[in-house]
N, C-alpha and C positions, 0 to 999 in steps of 0.2 A: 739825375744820375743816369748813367747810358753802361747796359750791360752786354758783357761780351764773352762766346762760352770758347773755349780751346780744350783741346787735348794735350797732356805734358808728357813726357817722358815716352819719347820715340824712337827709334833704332832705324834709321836707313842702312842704303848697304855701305856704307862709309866705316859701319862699323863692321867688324868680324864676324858677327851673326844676326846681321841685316841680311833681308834681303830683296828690300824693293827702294826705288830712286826717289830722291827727293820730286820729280814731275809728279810720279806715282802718286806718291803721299797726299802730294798737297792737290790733285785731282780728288782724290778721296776725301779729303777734309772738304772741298768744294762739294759735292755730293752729300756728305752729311752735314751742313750747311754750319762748320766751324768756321768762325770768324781768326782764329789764329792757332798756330801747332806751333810746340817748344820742341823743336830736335835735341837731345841727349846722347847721342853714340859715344860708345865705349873711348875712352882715354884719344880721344879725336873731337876738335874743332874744321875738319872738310866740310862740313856744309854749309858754314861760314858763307861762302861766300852768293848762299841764296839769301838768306838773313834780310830783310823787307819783307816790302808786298812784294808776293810773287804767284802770278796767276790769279787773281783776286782773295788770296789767302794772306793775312800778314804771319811770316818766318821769324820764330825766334830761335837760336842755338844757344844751347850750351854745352854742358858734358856729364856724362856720366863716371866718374871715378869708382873704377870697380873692382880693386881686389879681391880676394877671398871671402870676406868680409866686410861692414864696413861701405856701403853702398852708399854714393854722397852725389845727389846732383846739384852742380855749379851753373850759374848763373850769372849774366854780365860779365866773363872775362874774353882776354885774346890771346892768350896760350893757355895751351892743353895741358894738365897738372897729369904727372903720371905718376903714379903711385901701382903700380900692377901687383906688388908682392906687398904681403903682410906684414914685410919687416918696416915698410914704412907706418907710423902711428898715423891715427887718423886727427888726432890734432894737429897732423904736421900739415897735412892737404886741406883740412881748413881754414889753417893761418894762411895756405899760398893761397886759395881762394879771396880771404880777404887782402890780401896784402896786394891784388889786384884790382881790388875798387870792386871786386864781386860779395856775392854770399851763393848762399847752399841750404839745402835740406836734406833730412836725412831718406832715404829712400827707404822704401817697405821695410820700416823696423823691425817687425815680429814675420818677418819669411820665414813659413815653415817645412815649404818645397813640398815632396810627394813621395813617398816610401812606394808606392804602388808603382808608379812609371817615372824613379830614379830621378825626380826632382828634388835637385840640390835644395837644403835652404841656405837663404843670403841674408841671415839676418842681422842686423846692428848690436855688435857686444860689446860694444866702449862706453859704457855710458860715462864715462870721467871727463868727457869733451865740454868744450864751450866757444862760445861764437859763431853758430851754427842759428838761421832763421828761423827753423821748423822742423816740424814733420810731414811727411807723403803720408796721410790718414786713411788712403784710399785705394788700395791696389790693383787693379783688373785681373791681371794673371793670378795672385796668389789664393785674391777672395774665391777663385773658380777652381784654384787647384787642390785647395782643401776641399772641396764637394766629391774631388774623384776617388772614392773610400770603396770602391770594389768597380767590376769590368761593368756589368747592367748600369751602375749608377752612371758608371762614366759615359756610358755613349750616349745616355738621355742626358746630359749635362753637355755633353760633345754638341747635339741638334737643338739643344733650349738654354743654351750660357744665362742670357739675362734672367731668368728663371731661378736662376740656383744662387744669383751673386747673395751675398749674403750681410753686404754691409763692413764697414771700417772694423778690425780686431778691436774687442773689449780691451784688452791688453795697449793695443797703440793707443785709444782714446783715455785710457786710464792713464799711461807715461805721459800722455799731452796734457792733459791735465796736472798730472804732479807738476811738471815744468813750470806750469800756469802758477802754480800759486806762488812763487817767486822769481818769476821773469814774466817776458811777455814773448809766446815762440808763436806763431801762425802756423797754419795746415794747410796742404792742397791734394790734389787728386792728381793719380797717376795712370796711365796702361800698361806702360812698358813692354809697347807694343811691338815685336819683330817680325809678324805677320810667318811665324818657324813654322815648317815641313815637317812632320815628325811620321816614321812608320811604325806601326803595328800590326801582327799578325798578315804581313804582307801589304795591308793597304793604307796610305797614303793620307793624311789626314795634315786639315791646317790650319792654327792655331796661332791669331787671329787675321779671318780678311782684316784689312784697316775699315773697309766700311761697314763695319759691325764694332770694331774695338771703337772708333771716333763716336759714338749714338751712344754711348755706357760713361763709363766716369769720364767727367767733364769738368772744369775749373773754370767758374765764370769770374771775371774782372768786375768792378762796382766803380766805374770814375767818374770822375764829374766834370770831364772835357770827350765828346769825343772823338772818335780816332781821326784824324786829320788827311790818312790816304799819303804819307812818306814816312822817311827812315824814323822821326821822330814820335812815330809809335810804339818802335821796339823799347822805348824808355819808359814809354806810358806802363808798356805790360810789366817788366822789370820791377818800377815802381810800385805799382799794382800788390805785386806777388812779394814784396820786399817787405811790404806795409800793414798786410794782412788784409789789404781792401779786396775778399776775394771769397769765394764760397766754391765748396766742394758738392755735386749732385751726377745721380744717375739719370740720365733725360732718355732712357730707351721707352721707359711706358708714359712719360709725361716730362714736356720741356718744365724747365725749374726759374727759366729767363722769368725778370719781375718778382721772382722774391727778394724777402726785404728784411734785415733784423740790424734793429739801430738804437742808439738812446737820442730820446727827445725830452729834456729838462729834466723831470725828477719822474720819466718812465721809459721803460723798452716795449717796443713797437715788434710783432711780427708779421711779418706779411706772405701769404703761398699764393701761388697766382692759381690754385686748386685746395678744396678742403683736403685736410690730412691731419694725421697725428701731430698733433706738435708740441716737441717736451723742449721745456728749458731748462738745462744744466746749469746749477749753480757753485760755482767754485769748486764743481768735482762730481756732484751729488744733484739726483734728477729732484726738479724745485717746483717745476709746475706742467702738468702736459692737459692737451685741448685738443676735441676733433673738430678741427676749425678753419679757415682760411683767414683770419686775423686773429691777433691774440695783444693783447697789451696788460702791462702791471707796473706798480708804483714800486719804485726802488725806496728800500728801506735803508740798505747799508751797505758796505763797501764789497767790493769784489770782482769777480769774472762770471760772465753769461755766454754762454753758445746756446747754439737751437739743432735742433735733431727735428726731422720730419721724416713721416714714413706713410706710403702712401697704398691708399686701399684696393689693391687691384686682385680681387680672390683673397689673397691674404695681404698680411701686411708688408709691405716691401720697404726697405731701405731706401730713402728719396735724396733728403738733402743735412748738408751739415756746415752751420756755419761756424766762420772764424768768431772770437770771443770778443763781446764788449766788457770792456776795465771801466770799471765803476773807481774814481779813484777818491 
Protein backbone atom coordinates (compact mmCIF):
# COMPACT_ATOMS: atom_id res chain seq x y z
CA UNK A 1 0.00 0.00 0.00
CA UNK A 2 1.70 3.39 -0.78
CA UNK A 3 0.60 6.52 1.09
CA UNK A 4 0.06 9.98 0.03
CA UNK A 5 -0.65 13.09 2.37
CA UNK A 6 -2.55 16.33 0.72
CA UNK A 7 -4.22 19.23 1.75
CA UNK A 8 -8.11 19.79 0.63
CA UNK A 9 -10.16 22.54 0.66
CA UNK A 10 -8.11 25.59 -0.89
CA UNK A 11 -9.07 28.97 -1.99
CA UNK A 12 -6.55 30.64 -4.70
CA UNK A 13 -7.35 33.88 -5.98
CA UNK A 14 -9.66 32.46 -8.57
CA UNK A 15 -11.81 32.79 -5.94
CA UNK A 16 -13.30 36.24 -4.44
CA UNK A 17 -11.33 35.82 -1.22
CA UNK A 18 -8.20 34.15 -2.43
CA UNK A 19 -5.57 35.64 -2.39
CA UNK A 20 -2.52 33.96 -3.50
CA UNK A 21 -1.87 31.90 -7.18
CA UNK A 22 -2.05 28.73 -7.99
CA UNK A 23 2.33 28.86 -8.56
CA UNK A 24 2.00 30.19 -4.92
CA UNK A 25 0.25 27.41 -3.54
CA UNK A 26 1.65 24.73 -5.01
CA UNK A 27 5.35 26.06 -4.24
CA UNK A 28 4.18 25.86 -0.74
CA UNK A 29 2.80 22.46 -0.81
CA UNK A 30 6.30 21.65 -2.44
CA UNK A 31 7.92 23.08 0.82
CA UNK A 32 5.83 21.21 3.20
CA UNK A 33 6.52 18.27 1.37
CA UNK A 34 2.59 17.42 0.17
CA UNK A 35 2.33 14.99 -2.36
CA UNK A 36 -1.02 16.63 -3.75
CA UNK A 37 -3.63 19.80 -2.99
CA UNK A 38 -7.47 19.78 -3.88
CA UNK A 39 -8.34 23.36 -5.04
CA UNK A 40 -11.88 24.25 -3.98
CA UNK A 41 -12.78 28.18 -4.84
CA UNK A 42 -15.68 29.52 -4.40
CA UNK A 43 -18.69 28.66 -7.31
CA UNK A 44 -15.49 28.67 -9.82
CA UNK A 45 -13.61 25.67 -11.72
CA UNK A 46 -10.47 28.39 -13.12
CA UNK A 47 -7.97 26.57 -11.88
CA UNK A 48 -8.89 23.75 -13.93
CA UNK A 49 -6.70 24.16 -16.06
CA UNK A 50 -3.46 23.46 -13.63
CA UNK A 51 -5.26 20.19 -12.63
CA UNK A 52 -2.18 17.37 -13.04
CA UNK A 53 1.30 17.50 -11.96
CA UNK A 54 2.37 20.68 -11.79
CA UNK A 55 5.64 21.74 -10.38
CA UNK A 56 6.23 18.35 -8.72
CA UNK A 57 2.85 18.77 -6.91
CA UNK A 58 -0.06 16.55 -8.24
CA UNK A 59 -3.46 19.47 -8.85
CA UNK A 60 -6.74 18.34 -7.97
CA UNK A 61 -9.91 20.90 -8.57
CA UNK A 62 -12.91 20.96 -7.58
CA UNK A 63 -15.31 23.53 -5.99
CA UNK A 64 -16.64 24.72 -3.24
CA UNK A 65 -20.60 25.58 -3.27
CA UNK A 66 -21.01 28.24 -0.90
CA UNK A 67 -24.18 29.96 -0.08
CA UNK A 68 -25.24 31.19 3.03
CA UNK A 69 -25.34 28.03 4.34
CA UNK A 70 -25.08 24.82 3.37
CA UNK A 71 -21.20 24.39 2.40
CA UNK A 72 -20.70 21.36 -0.13
CA UNK A 73 -17.35 20.58 -1.75
CA UNK A 74 -17.64 18.94 -5.15
CA UNK A 75 -15.46 16.70 -6.52
CA UNK A 76 -14.79 15.20 -10.23
CA UNK A 77 -16.94 17.59 -12.03
CA UNK A 78 -16.47 20.13 -15.22
CA UNK A 79 -18.83 22.81 -14.67
CA UNK A 80 -19.29 25.00 -11.87
CA UNK A 81 -22.78 24.26 -9.93
CA UNK A 82 -23.89 27.84 -8.74
CA UNK A 83 -26.11 27.74 -6.18
CA UNK A 84 -25.05 31.37 -4.51
CA UNK A 85 -28.45 32.13 -2.71
CA UNK A 86 -30.35 29.97 -0.29
CA UNK A 87 -33.25 29.87 -2.31
CA UNK A 88 -31.66 27.08 -4.13
CA UNK A 89 -32.14 23.72 -1.71
CA UNK A 90 -29.11 21.85 -1.03
CA UNK A 91 -30.40 18.81 -2.54
CA UNK A 92 -30.65 20.41 -5.55
CA UNK A 93 -26.64 21.03 -6.08
CA UNK A 94 -26.12 17.63 -4.92
CA UNK A 95 -28.20 15.91 -7.51
CA UNK A 96 -26.24 18.45 -10.10
CA UNK A 97 -23.14 17.31 -8.49
CA UNK A 98 -24.00 13.83 -9.11
CA UNK A 99 -25.78 14.12 -12.20
CA UNK A 100 -22.21 14.97 -13.38
CA UNK A 101 -20.45 11.70 -12.64
CA UNK A 102 -19.03 13.64 -9.42
CA UNK A 103 -19.79 13.50 -5.49
CA UNK A 104 -19.26 15.94 -2.49
CA UNK A 105 -18.88 16.37 1.14
CA UNK A 106 -20.27 18.23 3.31
CA UNK A 107 -17.91 20.96 4.50
CA UNK A 108 -17.42 22.09 8.28
CA UNK A 109 -20.86 20.93 9.50
CA UNK A 110 -20.89 22.33 13.02
CA UNK A 111 -19.20 26.11 11.88
CA UNK A 112 -19.69 28.04 14.75
CA UNK A 113 -17.66 31.25 13.46
CA UNK A 114 -16.51 33.85 16.25
CA UNK A 115 -18.67 36.28 18.25
CA UNK A 116 -15.36 37.95 19.36
CA UNK A 117 -13.99 38.93 15.82
CA UNK A 118 -17.50 38.74 13.69
CA UNK A 119 -16.87 35.36 12.38
CA UNK A 120 -19.68 34.17 10.53
CA UNK A 121 -20.94 30.62 11.19
CA UNK A 122 -21.30 28.44 8.02
CA UNK A 123 -22.80 25.66 9.43
CA UNK A 124 -24.76 22.63 7.60
CA UNK A 125 -28.68 22.95 8.55
CA UNK A 126 -30.38 20.56 6.05
CA UNK A 127 -29.90 17.49 7.49
CA UNK A 128 -32.98 15.92 5.13
CA UNK A 129 -30.24 15.51 2.23
CA UNK A 130 -28.99 12.43 0.61
CA UNK A 131 -26.45 11.43 -1.79
CA UNK A 132 -23.78 13.29 -0.43
CA UNK A 133 -20.26 10.96 0.28
CA UNK A 134 -19.20 12.34 3.63
CA UNK A 135 -18.22 14.68 5.97
CA UNK A 136 -15.15 17.24 6.30
CA UNK A 137 -14.48 15.87 10.21
CA UNK A 138 -11.66 18.16 10.33
CA UNK A 139 -11.53 21.86 10.12
CA UNK A 140 -8.33 23.96 10.42
CA UNK A 141 -9.97 27.41 10.49
CA UNK A 142 -12.96 26.65 12.69
CA UNK A 143 -11.06 24.22 15.29
CA UNK A 144 -8.58 27.58 15.88
CA UNK A 145 -11.40 29.91 15.71
CA UNK A 146 -13.24 28.49 18.67
CA UNK A 147 -9.96 28.83 20.95
CA UNK A 148 -10.30 32.76 20.24
CA UNK A 149 -12.68 33.23 23.50
CA UNK A 150 -11.12 36.75 24.60
CA UNK A 151 -7.99 39.37 23.13
CA UNK A 152 -4.92 37.55 25.55
CA UNK A 153 -6.26 34.15 24.47
CA UNK A 154 -6.23 35.11 20.88
CA UNK A 155 -2.81 36.54 20.22
CA UNK A 156 -1.23 33.28 22.03
CA UNK A 157 -3.43 31.23 19.66
CA UNK A 158 -2.54 33.97 16.77
CA UNK A 159 1.70 32.90 17.55
CA UNK A 160 1.03 28.86 18.72
CA UNK A 161 -2.09 27.79 16.23
CA UNK A 162 -0.94 24.18 16.30
CA UNK A 163 -1.15 24.30 19.97
CA UNK A 164 -4.61 25.20 20.56
CA UNK A 165 -6.06 23.01 17.52
CA UNK A 166 -8.36 21.08 19.34
CA UNK A 167 -9.41 18.07 17.33
CA UNK A 168 -12.68 17.15 15.02
CA UNK A 169 -16.18 18.60 16.92
CA UNK A 170 -17.87 15.97 19.28
CA UNK A 171 -20.86 17.01 17.51
CA UNK A 172 -19.53 16.26 13.77
CA UNK A 173 -18.01 12.78 14.86
CA UNK A 174 -21.23 11.99 16.77
CA UNK A 175 -23.51 12.97 13.18
CA UNK A 176 -20.75 10.80 11.35
CA UNK A 177 -21.42 8.25 13.29
CA UNK A 178 -25.37 8.41 13.45
CA UNK A 179 -24.97 8.26 9.57
CA UNK A 180 -22.73 5.18 10.04
CA UNK A 181 -25.22 3.14 11.47
CA UNK A 182 -27.34 2.98 8.30
CA UNK A 183 -25.16 3.90 5.45
CA UNK A 184 -21.69 3.92 4.75
CA UNK A 185 -20.48 8.18 4.49
CA UNK A 186 -16.48 8.50 4.79
CA UNK A 187 -14.65 11.61 6.40
CA UNK A 188 -11.69 13.85 5.35
CA UNK A 189 -9.86 16.77 6.46
CA UNK A 190 -10.00 20.22 5.50
CA UNK A 191 -8.12 23.89 5.88
CA UNK A 192 -10.03 25.98 3.91
CA UNK A 193 -7.18 27.72 3.46
CA UNK A 194 -7.22 31.63 2.02
CA UNK A 195 -4.02 32.60 3.50
CA UNK A 196 -6.87 36.33 4.61
CA UNK A 197 -5.32 39.65 5.75
CA UNK A 198 -7.43 40.69 8.50
CA UNK A 199 -6.64 44.11 10.76
CA UNK A 200 -6.96 44.73 14.17
CA UNK A 201 -6.32 47.55 16.29
CA UNK A 202 -4.45 49.02 13.39
CA UNK A 203 -2.12 45.97 12.70
CA UNK A 204 -2.07 43.69 9.98
CA UNK A 205 -2.24 40.12 10.88
CA UNK A 206 -2.44 36.88 8.51
CA UNK A 207 -4.39 34.00 8.84
CA UNK A 208 -2.99 31.35 7.39
CA UNK A 209 0.59 31.47 5.60
CA UNK A 210 -0.18 28.15 3.37
CA UNK A 211 3.22 27.02 4.84
CA UNK A 212 1.80 26.59 8.15
CA UNK A 213 -2.05 25.66 7.08
CA UNK A 214 -0.33 22.68 4.52
CA UNK A 215 1.87 20.94 8.07
CA UNK A 216 -1.78 20.84 10.08
CA UNK A 217 -4.87 18.83 8.90
CA UNK A 218 -3.79 16.53 6.17
CA UNK A 219 -5.85 13.73 4.17
CA UNK A 220 -3.61 10.82 3.47
CA UNK A 221 -4.72 8.53 0.44
CA UNK A 222 -4.16 4.55 1.27
CA UNK A 223 -3.88 2.89 -2.55
CA UNK A 224 -2.51 0.08 -3.63
CA UNK A 225 -0.96 1.29 -7.03
CA UNK A 226 1.22 4.06 -6.93
CA UNK A 227 1.10 7.37 -8.35
CA UNK A 228 2.24 6.78 -11.94
CA UNK A 229 3.57 10.65 -12.57
CA UNK A 230 0.38 11.75 -15.24
CA UNK A 231 -3.15 12.85 -15.62
CA UNK A 232 -4.19 9.45 -14.44
CA UNK A 233 -3.49 10.20 -10.98
CA UNK A 234 -6.09 12.71 -10.48
CA UNK A 235 -8.64 9.54 -10.68
CA UNK A 236 -6.52 7.72 -8.33
CA UNK A 237 -7.06 10.58 -5.68
CA UNK A 238 -10.94 11.04 -6.66
CA UNK A 239 -11.11 7.23 -6.16
CA UNK A 240 -9.34 7.39 -3.08
CA UNK A 241 -11.55 10.05 -1.43
CA UNK A 242 -14.71 8.49 -3.08
CA UNK A 243 -14.17 5.17 -1.32
CA UNK A 244 -13.16 6.02 2.05
CA UNK A 245 -9.67 4.63 1.29
CA UNK A 246 -8.22 7.73 3.21
CA UNK A 247 -7.48 8.83 6.74
CA UNK A 248 -7.62 12.25 8.38
CA UNK A 249 -4.26 13.43 10.70
CA UNK A 250 -2.65 16.52 12.07
CA UNK A 251 1.19 15.90 11.06
CA UNK A 252 2.53 19.44 12.66
CA UNK A 253 4.11 17.44 15.84
CA UNK A 254 4.46 14.03 14.27
CA UNK A 255 4.06 12.76 10.29
CA UNK A 256 0.93 10.18 10.65
CA UNK A 257 2.45 8.59 7.00
CA UNK A 258 2.53 4.41 7.74
CA UNK A 259 -0.47 4.28 9.80
CA UNK A 260 -2.53 1.57 9.39
CA UNK A 261 -6.28 0.41 10.60
CA UNK A 262 -7.67 -2.59 8.37
CA UNK A 263 -9.47 -5.93 8.96
CA UNK A 264 -7.55 -9.07 8.37
CA UNK A 265 -9.92 -12.32 8.73
CA UNK A 266 -11.75 -12.50 11.96
CA UNK A 267 -9.43 -9.32 13.38
CA UNK A 268 -8.68 -5.34 13.13
CA UNK A 269 -5.20 -4.39 12.97
CA UNK A 270 -3.95 -0.90 14.21
CA UNK A 271 -0.98 0.33 13.28
CA UNK A 272 0.83 4.22 14.43
CA UNK A 273 4.15 4.68 12.95
CA UNK A 274 4.69 6.28 16.86
CA UNK A 275 3.27 5.07 20.30
CA UNK A 276 -0.10 7.03 21.23
CA UNK A 277 -3.49 6.71 22.49
CA UNK A 278 -5.30 4.65 20.63
CA UNK A 279 -9.10 4.24 21.02
CA UNK A 280 -11.44 2.21 18.79
CA UNK A 281 -14.82 3.42 18.30
CA UNK A 282 -17.36 0.96 17.99
CA UNK A 283 -20.61 1.61 16.10
CA UNK A 284 -20.68 5.10 17.88
CA UNK A 285 -19.27 4.26 21.39
CA UNK A 286 -15.40 4.17 22.53
CA UNK A 287 -14.84 0.01 22.45
CA UNK A 288 -11.27 -0.24 23.30
CA UNK A 289 -8.21 2.32 23.69
CA UNK A 290 -4.16 1.46 24.14
CA UNK A 291 -1.09 3.57 24.70
CA UNK A 292 0.43 1.66 22.02
CA UNK A 293 1.92 1.74 18.67
CA UNK A 294 0.02 -1.47 17.53
CA UNK A 295 -3.12 -2.62 18.68
CA UNK A 296 -5.13 -5.75 17.41
CA UNK A 297 -8.73 -7.48 18.52
CA UNK A 298 -10.91 -10.27 17.40
CA UNK A 299 -14.21 -9.34 15.86
CA UNK A 300 -17.08 -10.69 17.66
CA UNK A 301 -19.88 -9.15 15.71
CA UNK A 302 -21.24 -7.11 13.25
CA UNK A 303 -20.70 -3.41 12.65
CA UNK A 304 -18.50 -0.21 12.09
CA UNK A 305 -14.75 0.57 13.70
CA UNK A 306 -12.72 3.79 13.25
CA UNK A 307 -9.70 4.52 15.27
CA UNK A 308 -8.87 7.85 17.08
CA UNK A 309 -5.23 8.48 18.01
CA UNK A 310 -3.88 11.14 20.02
CA UNK A 311 -0.51 11.88 20.64
CA UNK A 312 1.68 12.68 23.65
CA UNK A 313 3.31 15.66 23.22
CA UNK A 314 3.05 17.67 27.07
CA UNK A 315 -0.31 16.85 26.76
CA UNK A 316 -2.45 14.93 24.80
CA UNK A 317 -3.09 16.22 21.34
CA UNK A 318 -5.31 15.23 18.63
CA UNK A 319 -3.23 13.11 16.01
CA UNK A 320 -5.19 10.88 13.86
CA UNK A 321 -8.63 9.59 12.69
CA UNK A 322 -9.65 7.05 10.63
CA UNK A 323 -12.33 6.31 8.11
CA UNK A 324 -14.57 3.08 9.50
CA UNK A 325 -14.15 -0.50 8.73
CA UNK A 326 -17.83 -2.41 8.04
CA UNK A 327 -17.77 -5.40 9.67
CA UNK A 328 -20.59 -6.89 7.56
Amino acid sequence: MFDYAGAIHIHTNYSMDGKRSVDDIVDSAKRCGLDFIVINDHFTLGAKKYEGWYRGVLVVVGEEISPRYNHYLAFGIDRPVLAESDSVKPQAFIDEVNSQGGFGFIAHPDHAGNKLFKVKDYRWNDWSVTGYTGFCIWDLQNDWQITLTNYFQALLSYHFPAHYLRGPKKETLARWDEANRGGKFYGIGEVDNHETIKEYFGMKFKIFPFDFAFRTIRTHLVVEEPFAGNCEDVKKVLAALKNGRCYVSNDYFEDAKKFRFYQRGNEIIAHTPKKSLIRIIKNGEKFLEKFEDNLSFKIKEKGFYRCECYLKKMVLRPWIFSNPVFVE
